[in-house]
LOTIPA-586006 format. One record per atom (N, C-alpha, C): residue in one letter; x negated, y, z negated. Coordinates in steps of 0.1 Angstrom, whole numbers, plus 5000, padded with zeros to 4 digits. Atoms other than C-alpha are relative to their C-alpha. Layout:
<recs>
aXYZ;...
</recs>
This chain:
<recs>
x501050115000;x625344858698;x500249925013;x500550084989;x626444678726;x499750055013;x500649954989;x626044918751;x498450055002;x501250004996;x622444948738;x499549875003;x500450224995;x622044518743;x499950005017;x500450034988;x623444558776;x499050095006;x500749894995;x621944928788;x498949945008;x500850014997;x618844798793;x499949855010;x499950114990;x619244438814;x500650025010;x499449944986;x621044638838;x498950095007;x501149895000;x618244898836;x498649984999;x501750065006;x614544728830;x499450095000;x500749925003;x612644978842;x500650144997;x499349845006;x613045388833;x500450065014;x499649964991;x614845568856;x499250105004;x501049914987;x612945798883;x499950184993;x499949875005;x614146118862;x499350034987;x500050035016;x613345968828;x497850025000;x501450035002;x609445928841;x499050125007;x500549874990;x608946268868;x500850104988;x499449845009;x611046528841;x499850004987;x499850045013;x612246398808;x499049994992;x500850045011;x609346198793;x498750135000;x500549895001;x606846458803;x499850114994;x499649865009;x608646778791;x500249954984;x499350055012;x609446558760;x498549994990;x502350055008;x605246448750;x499850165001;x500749845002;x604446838760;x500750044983;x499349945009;x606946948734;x499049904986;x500950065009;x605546688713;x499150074993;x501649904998;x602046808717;x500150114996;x500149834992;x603047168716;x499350085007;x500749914986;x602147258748;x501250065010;x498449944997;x605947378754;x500549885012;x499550054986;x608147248783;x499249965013;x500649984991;x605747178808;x499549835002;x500650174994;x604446818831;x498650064995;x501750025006;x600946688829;x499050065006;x500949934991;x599846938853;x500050154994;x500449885007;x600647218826;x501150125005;x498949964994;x603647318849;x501450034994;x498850045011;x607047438834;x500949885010;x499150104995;x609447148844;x501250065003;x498549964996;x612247298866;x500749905006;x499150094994;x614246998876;x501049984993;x498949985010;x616047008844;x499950074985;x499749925013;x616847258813;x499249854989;x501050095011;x615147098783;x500749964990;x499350035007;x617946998764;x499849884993;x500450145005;x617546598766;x498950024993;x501750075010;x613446618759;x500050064985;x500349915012;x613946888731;x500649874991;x499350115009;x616146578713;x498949874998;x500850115002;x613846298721;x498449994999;x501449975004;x610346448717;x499749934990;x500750045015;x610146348680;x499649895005;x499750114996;x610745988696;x498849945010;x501150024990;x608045988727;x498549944995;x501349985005;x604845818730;x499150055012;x500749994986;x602245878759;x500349945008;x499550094992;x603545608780;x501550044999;x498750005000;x606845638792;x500749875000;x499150155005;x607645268791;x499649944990;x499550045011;x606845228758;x500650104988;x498949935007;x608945538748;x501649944994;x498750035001;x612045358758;x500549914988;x499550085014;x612045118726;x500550114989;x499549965012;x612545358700;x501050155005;x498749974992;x614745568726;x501349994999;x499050075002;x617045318725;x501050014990;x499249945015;x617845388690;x500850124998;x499349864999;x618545728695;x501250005010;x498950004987;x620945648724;x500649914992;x499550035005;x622245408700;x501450054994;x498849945007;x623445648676;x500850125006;x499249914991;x624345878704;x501349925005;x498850084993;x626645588716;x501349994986;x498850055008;x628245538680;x500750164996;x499549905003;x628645938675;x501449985011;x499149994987;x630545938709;x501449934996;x498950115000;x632745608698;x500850124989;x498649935007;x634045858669;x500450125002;x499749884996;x634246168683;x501249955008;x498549984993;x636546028709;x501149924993;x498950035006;x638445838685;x500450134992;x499949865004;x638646208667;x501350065011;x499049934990;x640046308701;x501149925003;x499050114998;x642245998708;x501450084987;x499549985014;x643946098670;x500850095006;x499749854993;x644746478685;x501149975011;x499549964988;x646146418718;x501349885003;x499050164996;x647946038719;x500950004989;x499650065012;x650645898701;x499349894994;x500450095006;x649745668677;x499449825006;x500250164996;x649945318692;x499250035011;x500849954983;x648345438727;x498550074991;x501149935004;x645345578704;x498749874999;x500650144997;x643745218700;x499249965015;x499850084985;x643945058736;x498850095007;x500249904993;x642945408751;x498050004996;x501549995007;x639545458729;x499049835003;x500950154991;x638545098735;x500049985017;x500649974985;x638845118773;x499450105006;x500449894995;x637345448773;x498349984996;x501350035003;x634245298754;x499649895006;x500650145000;x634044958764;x500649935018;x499650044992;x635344958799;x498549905008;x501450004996;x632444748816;x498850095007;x500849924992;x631045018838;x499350094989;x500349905007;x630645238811;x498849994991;x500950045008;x628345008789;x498850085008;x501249934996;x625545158811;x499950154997;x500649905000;x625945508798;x499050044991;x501349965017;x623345458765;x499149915010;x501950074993;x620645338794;x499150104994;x500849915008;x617745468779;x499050075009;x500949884991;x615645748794;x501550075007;x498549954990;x619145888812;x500550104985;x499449925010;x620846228793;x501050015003;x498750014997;x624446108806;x500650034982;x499750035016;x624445988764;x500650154998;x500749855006;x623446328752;x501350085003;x499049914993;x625746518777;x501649974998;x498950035002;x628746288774;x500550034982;x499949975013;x628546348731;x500450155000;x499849905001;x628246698736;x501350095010;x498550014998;x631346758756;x501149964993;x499550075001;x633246548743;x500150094985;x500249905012;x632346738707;x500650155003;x499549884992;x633447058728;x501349984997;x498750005001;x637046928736;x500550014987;x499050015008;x638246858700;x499750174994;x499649884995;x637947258696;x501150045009;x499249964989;x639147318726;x501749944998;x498950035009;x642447108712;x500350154993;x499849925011;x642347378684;x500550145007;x499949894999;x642147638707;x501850015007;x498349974996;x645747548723;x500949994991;x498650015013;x647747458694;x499650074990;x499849945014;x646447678665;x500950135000;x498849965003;x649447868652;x499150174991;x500549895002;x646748158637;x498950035004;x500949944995;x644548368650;x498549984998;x501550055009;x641248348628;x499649855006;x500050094996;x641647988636;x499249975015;x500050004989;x641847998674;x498850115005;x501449934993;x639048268676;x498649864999;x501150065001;x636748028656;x499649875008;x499650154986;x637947698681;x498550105007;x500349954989;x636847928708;x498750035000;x502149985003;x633048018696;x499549845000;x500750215001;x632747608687;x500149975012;x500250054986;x633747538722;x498950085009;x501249984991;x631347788739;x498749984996;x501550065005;x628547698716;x499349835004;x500350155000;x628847298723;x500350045015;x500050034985;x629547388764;x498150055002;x501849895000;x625947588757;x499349915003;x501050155001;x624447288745;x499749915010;x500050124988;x625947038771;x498850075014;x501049944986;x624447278799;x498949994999;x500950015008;x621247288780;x499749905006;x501050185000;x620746898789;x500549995012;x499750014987;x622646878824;x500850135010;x499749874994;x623347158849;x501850055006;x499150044997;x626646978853;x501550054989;x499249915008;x627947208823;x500350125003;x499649904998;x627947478840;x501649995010;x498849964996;x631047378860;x501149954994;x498950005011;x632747218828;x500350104995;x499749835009;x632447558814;x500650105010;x499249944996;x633947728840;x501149935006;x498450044999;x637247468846;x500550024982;x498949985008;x637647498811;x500450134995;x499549874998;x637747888809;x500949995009;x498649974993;x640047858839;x501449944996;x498750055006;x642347598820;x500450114988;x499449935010;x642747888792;x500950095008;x499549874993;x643448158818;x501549935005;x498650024998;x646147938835;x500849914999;x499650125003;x647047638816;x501050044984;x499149985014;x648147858783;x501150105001;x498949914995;x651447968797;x500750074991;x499249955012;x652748048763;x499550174995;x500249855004;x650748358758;x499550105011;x500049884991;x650048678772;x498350005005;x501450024991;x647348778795;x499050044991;x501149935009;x645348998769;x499649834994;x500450145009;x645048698745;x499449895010;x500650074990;x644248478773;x498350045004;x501549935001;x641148708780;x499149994993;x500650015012;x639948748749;x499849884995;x500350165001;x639848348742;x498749995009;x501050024993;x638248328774;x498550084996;x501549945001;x635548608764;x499449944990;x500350065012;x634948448730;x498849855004;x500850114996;x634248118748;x498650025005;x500649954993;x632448278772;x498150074993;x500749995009;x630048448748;x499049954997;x501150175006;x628648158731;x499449945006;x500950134992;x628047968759;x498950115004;x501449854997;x625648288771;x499450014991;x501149985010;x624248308740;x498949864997;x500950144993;x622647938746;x499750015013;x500549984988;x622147968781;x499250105002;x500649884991;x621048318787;x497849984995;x501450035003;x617548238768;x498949945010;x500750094987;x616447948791;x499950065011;x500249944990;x617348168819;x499050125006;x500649975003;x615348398809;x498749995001;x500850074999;x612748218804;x499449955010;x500150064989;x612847998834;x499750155009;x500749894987;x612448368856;x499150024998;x501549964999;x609648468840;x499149934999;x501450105000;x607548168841;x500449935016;x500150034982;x608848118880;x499950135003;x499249884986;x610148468894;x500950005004;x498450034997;x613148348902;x501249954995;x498350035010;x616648398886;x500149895004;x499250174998;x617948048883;x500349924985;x499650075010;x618447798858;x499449875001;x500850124995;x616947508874;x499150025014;x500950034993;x614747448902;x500949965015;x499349974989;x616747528939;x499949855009;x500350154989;x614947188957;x500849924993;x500050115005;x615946958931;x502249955002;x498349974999;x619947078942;x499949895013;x500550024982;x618546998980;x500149834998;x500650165003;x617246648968;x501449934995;x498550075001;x620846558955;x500849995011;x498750014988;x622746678987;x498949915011;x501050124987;x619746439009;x500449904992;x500550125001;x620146188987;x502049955001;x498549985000;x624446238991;x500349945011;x499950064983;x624146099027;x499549915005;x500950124996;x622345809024;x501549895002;x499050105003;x624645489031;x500950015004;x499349994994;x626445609054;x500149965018;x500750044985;x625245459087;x501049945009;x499150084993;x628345239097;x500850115002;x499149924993;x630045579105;x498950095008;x500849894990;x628845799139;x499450134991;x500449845008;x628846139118;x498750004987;x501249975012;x626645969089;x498449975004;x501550034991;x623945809114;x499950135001;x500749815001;x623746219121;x499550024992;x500049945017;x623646319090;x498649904994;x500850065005;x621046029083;x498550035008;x501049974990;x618946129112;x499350144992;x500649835002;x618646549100;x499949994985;x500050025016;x619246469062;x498750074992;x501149985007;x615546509055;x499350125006;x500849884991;x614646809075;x500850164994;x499049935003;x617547019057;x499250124983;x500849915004;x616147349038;x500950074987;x498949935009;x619247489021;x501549995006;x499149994995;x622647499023;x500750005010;x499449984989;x623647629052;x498649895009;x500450104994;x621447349072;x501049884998;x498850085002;x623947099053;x501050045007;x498849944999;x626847359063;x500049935016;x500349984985;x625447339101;x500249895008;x499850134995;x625146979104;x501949944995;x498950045006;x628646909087;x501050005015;x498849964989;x630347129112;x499749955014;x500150074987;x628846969144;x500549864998;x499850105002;x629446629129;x501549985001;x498150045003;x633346679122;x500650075018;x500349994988;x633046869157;x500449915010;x499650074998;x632446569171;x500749845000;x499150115007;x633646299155;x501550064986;x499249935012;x636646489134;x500949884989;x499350105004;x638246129124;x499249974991;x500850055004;x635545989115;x498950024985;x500749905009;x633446289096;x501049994983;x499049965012;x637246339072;x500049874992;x500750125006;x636545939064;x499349984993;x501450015009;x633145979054;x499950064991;x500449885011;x633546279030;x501449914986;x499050075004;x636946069018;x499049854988;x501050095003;x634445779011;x499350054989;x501149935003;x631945999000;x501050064984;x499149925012;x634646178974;x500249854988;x499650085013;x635345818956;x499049924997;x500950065001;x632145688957;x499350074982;x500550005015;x631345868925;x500749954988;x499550105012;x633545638904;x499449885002;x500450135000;x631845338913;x498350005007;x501149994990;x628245418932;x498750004988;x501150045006;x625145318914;x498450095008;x501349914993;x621445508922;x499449865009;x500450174998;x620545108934;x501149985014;x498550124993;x623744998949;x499849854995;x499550105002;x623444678933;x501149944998;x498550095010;x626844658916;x501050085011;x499049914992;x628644898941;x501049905000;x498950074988;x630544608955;x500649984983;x499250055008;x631544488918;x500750114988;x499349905006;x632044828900;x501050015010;x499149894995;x634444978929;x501549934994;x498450035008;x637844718921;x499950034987;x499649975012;x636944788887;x500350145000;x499749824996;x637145198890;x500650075006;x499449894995;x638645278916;x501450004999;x499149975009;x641945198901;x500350144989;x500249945013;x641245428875;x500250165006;x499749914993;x640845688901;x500750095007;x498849994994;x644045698920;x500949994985;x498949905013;x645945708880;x499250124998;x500549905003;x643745948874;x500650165012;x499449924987;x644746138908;x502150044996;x498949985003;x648246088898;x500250074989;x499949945013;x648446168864;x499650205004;x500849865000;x646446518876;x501350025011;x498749954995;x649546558903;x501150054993;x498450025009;x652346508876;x499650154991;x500249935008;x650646758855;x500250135008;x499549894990;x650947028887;x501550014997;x498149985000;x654746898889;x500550084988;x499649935009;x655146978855;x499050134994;x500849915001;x652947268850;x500650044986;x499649915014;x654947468822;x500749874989;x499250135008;x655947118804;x498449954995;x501450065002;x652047008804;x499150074988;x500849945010;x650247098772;x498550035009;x501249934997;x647247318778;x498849934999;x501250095006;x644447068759;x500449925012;x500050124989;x645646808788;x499250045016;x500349934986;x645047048817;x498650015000;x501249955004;x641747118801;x498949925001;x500750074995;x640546798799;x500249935016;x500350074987;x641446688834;x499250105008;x501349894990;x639547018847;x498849954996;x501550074999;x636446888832;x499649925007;x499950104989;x637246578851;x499950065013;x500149944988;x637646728882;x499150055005;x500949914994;x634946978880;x498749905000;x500950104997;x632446668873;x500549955013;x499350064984;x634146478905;x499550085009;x500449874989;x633646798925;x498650015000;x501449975004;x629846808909;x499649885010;x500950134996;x628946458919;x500150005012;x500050014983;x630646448954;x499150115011;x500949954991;x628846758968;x498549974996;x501149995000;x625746658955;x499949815003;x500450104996;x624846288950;x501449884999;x499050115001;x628446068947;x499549924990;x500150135010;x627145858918;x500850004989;x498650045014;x629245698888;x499050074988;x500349985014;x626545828864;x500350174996;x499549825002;x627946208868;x501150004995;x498749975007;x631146088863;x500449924984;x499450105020;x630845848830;x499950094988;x500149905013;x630246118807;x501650074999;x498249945001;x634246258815;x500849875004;x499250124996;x635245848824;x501050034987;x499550065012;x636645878789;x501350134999;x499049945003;x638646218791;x500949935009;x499450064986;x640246028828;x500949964992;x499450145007;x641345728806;x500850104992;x499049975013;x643045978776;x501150065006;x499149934995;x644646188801;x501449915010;x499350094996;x646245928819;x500949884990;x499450085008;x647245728786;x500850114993;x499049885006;x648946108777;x501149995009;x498949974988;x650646118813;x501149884998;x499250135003;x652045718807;x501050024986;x499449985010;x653045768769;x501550115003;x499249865000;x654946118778;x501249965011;x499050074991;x656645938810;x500849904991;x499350105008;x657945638789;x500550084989;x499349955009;x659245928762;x501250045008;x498149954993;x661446098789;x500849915005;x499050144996;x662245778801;x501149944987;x499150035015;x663545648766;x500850154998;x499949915003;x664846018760;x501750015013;x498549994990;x667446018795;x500249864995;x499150095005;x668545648784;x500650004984;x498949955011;x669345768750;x501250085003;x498049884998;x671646048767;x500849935008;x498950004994;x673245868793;x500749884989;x499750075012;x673945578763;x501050074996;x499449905008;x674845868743;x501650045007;x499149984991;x677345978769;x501149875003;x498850165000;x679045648772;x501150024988;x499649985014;x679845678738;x500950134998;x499449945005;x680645988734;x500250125014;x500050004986;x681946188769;x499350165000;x500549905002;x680846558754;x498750034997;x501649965003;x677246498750;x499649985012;x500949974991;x675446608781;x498349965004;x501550084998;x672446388794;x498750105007;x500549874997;x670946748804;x499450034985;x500349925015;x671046888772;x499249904990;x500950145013;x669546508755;x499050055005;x501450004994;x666846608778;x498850044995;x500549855001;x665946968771;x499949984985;x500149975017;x666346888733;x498849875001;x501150105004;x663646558738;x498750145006;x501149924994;x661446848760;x499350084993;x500349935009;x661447078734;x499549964988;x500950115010;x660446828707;x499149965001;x501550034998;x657646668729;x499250164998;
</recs>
């Protein structure tokens, strides 16, 4: 509820996506005149996930869809609140499960993810719905079990991709968290998880793709410009560095990739200090960067804190690699592979609020688990005072094996 109160005073009008893709494909569907704008066109700028949900909801006008919108993004906000409290339950100790869920819902930046017209909601529920599976698939103790995790997770990554394209590289970090995050088992079994996952998510995706060729011609999944139009719009606001005035100058002339690649490498070329700055910039700018820039200056102290634990906590879990539960590694690859999404394309915070919330649990796993071995060596060397044959080694390895 209160992130639909605020949502919208931050947001007045519909966002640029919500009024050229969304509402559109959302009144066709309506109508049944399938996926398609007002020109009768199929809409490749984004999979039809969002409008397939909010069609019922649409009227002809797109700004007076957003009222009864809202509602739907409402209860998309309060599914979310208990799904991650579901996942809080699973992964935290107890007292840390509180704290963690309330700063992961209610941090202020975040209130803007139930803006209305925007499928952050949508996307962030259906992940988020993914992981607590994905839990199942590292700790269940029988087989039957851990197959069935593994179809629920690739069926809900299906979905998420379905509404943002930004599932396709959640769905491949968290396949790679099974391959080498679940040190406990053998390679076969590892595969086989992964294919299971794998599977499902294809048996949602492969349709649309399908589809989308033979009403373009061309294999894809979305629409090739609309990639282009994120990496132009990735380099705006960069002018107080030499390499970004470049980059601001050719930005709009750039065809495909390798025109980006081309300009990059002349830019770092000549300015190589300068260029490693801007992409540095550019890399944390999607924890705090608005489509506007209005709030930039007052989201970044709030986030980018969050960033650097976040950065840490994802180190510590390297250090300990075979100490690190699998479900942890899983959700910070999500995190990452959003971070990665947002930076090469547009740097904004609204790519990353849909995983703000795994950031927060993984980092309230990494704190909890540090303050256990911490308490865990001052029991043994204690212990040891006491008694000169108990080994502050061995208190260790018996707290290790417990967590």
């Amino acid at each position: 509820m209160v992130a639909v109160l605020v949502a919208p005073r931050l947001f007045p009008r519909p966002p640029t996506d919500f009024v050229g893709a969304y509402h559109p494909g959302a009144y066709s569907l309506q109508q049944g005149h399938g996926y398609v704008d007002a020109a009768g066109r199929l809409v490749e700028s984004y999979p039809p996930g969002y409008s397939l949900v909010i069609a019922p909801f649409v009227r002809a006008d797109a700004v007076e869809s957003l009222a009864s919108i809202r509602l739907v993004h409402g209860a998309l906000a309060a599914v979310l609140a208990w799904l991650l409290t579901l996942l809080a339950d699973r992964l935290l100790p107890e007292r840390w499960r509180g704290p963690a869920v309330l700063l992961a819902l209610f941090w202020p930046p975040q209130l803007a993810l139930a803006y209305p017209g925007g499928s952050e909601i949508l996307f962030a529920v259906l992940v988020t719905a993914a992981a607590l599976p994905l839990v199942s698939v590292h700790r269940a103790r029988k087989g039957e079990t851990r197959k069935l995790a593994a179809l629920a997770v690739g069926a809900l990554l299906g979905l998420a991709t379905m509404v943002r394209t930004m599932g396709l590289s959640i769905a491949g970090a968290v396949l790679l968290s099974i391959l080498l995050a679940s040190n406990r088992w053998s390679l076969r079994r590892r595969l086989a998880t992964c294919g299971l996952v794998l599977l499902t998510w294809l048996l949602f995706v492969t349709p649309w793709v399908a589809f989308y060729t033979a009403s373009t011609g061309r294999v894809g999944f979305t629409s090739t410009e609309v990639g282009m139009v994120g990496l132009r719009l990735g380099f705006q606001r960069f002018e107080s560095f030499a390499p970004g005035r470049l980059l601001e100058e050719r930005r709009l002339g750039w065809q495909d990739g390798s025109d980006v690649r081309r300009d990059l490498i002349e830019a770092s070329r000549r300015w190589p200090a300068e260029t490693m700055e801007l992409l540095t910039v550019k890399l944390f700018r999607a924890w705090y960067a608005g489509d506007s820039g209005r709030f930039d200056a007052l989201v970044l102290p709030m986030n980018l804190p969050w960033a650097v634990l976040f950065l840490l906590a994802s180190a510590r879990s390297l250090w300990r690699w075979r100490r690190t539960p699998g479900e942890v590694v899983a959700l910070e690859g999500a995190a990452v592979a959003s971070w990665l999404s947002a930076f090469v394309t547009s740097s904004l915070l609204r790519y990353m609020a849909p995983v703000f919330p795994f950031a927060v649990l993984v980092i309230a796993w990494h704190l909890a688990d540090a303050l256990r071995e911490r308490g865990a060596r001052t029991h043994a060397v204690a212990g040891s005072l006491v008694d000169p044959t108990r080994s502050e080694t061995a208190a260790v390895r018996r707290h290790e094996c417990a967590v």
